[in-house]
C-alpha positions as CSV (number, residue, x, y, z in Angstrom):
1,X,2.9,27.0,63.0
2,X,5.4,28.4,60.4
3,X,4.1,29.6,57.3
4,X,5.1,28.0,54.0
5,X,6.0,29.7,50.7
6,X,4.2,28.4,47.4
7,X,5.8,29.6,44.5
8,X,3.9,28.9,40.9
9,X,5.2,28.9,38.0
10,X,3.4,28.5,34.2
11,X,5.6,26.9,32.1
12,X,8.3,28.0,30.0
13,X,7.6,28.8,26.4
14,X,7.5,26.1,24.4
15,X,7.5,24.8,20.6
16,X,4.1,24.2,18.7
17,X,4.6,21.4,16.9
18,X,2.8,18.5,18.8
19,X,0.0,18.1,21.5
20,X,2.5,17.4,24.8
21,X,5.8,19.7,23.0
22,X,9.0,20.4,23.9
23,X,10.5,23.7,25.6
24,X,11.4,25.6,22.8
25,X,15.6,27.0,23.1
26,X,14.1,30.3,24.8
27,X,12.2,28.0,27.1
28,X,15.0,26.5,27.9
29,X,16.7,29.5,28.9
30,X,14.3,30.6,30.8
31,X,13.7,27.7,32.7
32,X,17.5,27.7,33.9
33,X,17.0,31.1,34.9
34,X,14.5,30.1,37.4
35,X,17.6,28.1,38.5
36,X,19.9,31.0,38.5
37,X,17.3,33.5,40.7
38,X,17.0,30.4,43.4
39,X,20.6,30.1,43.1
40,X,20.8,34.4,44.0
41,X,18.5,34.1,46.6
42,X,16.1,35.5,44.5
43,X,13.4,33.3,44.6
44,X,13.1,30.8,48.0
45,X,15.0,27.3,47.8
46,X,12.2,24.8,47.4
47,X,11.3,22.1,49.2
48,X,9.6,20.2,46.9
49,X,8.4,20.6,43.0
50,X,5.0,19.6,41.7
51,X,4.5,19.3,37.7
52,X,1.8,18.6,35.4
53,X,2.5,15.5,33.0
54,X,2.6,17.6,30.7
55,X,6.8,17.4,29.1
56,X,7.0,21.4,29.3
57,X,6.2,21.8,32.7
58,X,8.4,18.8,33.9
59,X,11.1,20.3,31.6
60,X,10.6,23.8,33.0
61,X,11.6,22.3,36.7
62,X,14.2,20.0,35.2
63,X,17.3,22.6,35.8
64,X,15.4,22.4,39.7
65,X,15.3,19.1,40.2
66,X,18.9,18.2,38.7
67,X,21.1,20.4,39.9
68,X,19.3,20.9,43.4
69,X,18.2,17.5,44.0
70,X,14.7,18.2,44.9
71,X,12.2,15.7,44.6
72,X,10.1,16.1,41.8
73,X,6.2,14.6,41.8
74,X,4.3,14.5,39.0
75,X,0.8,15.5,40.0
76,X,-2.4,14.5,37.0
77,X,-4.1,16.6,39.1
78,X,-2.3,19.8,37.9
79,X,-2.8,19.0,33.8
C-alpha cells in the first residue's frame, strides 16, 4: 500500500471583529501563498481539502479549491 501525505494547515490570520471572522488582507496573502508553494512544487498537490465550518479556514483553502479544482468538504468534526 502506498503511503499518503497529510498536510495541516491552521488557518490564515484573520480579523477580530466577529465570532466566525473573515481573513484579514494578510490572511489573504498568505493563504494564496499556500497556492503559490503547491504551484512550485513546494508543498504536494492535494487530493482532497478538509475545512472546519468555520469562514477562515474555508477561506484559507479557497485559493486551493478555485484555482485547482479540488474538492472541498466541510468536516463539523474539525471546528
Amino acid at each position: 500500500m502506498a503511503l499518503k501525505e497529510f498536510v495541516l494547515f491552521r488557518h490564515a490570520k484573520k480579523n477580530f471583529d466577529s465570532i466566525d471572522p473573515d481573513l484579514s488582507q494578510d490572511g489573504f496573502e498568505q493563504a494564496a501563498r499556500i497556492l503559490e508553494a503547491v504551484q512550485k512544487n513546494k508543498l504536494p498537490l492535494p487530493q482532497v481539502l478538509l475545512t472546519s465550518p468555520k469562514k477562515r479556514a474555508q477561506q484559507t483553502l479557497s485559493f486551493l479549491q478555485e484555482e485547482l479544482q479540488i474538492p472541498l468538504f466541510i468536516e463539523p468534526a474539525l471546528d
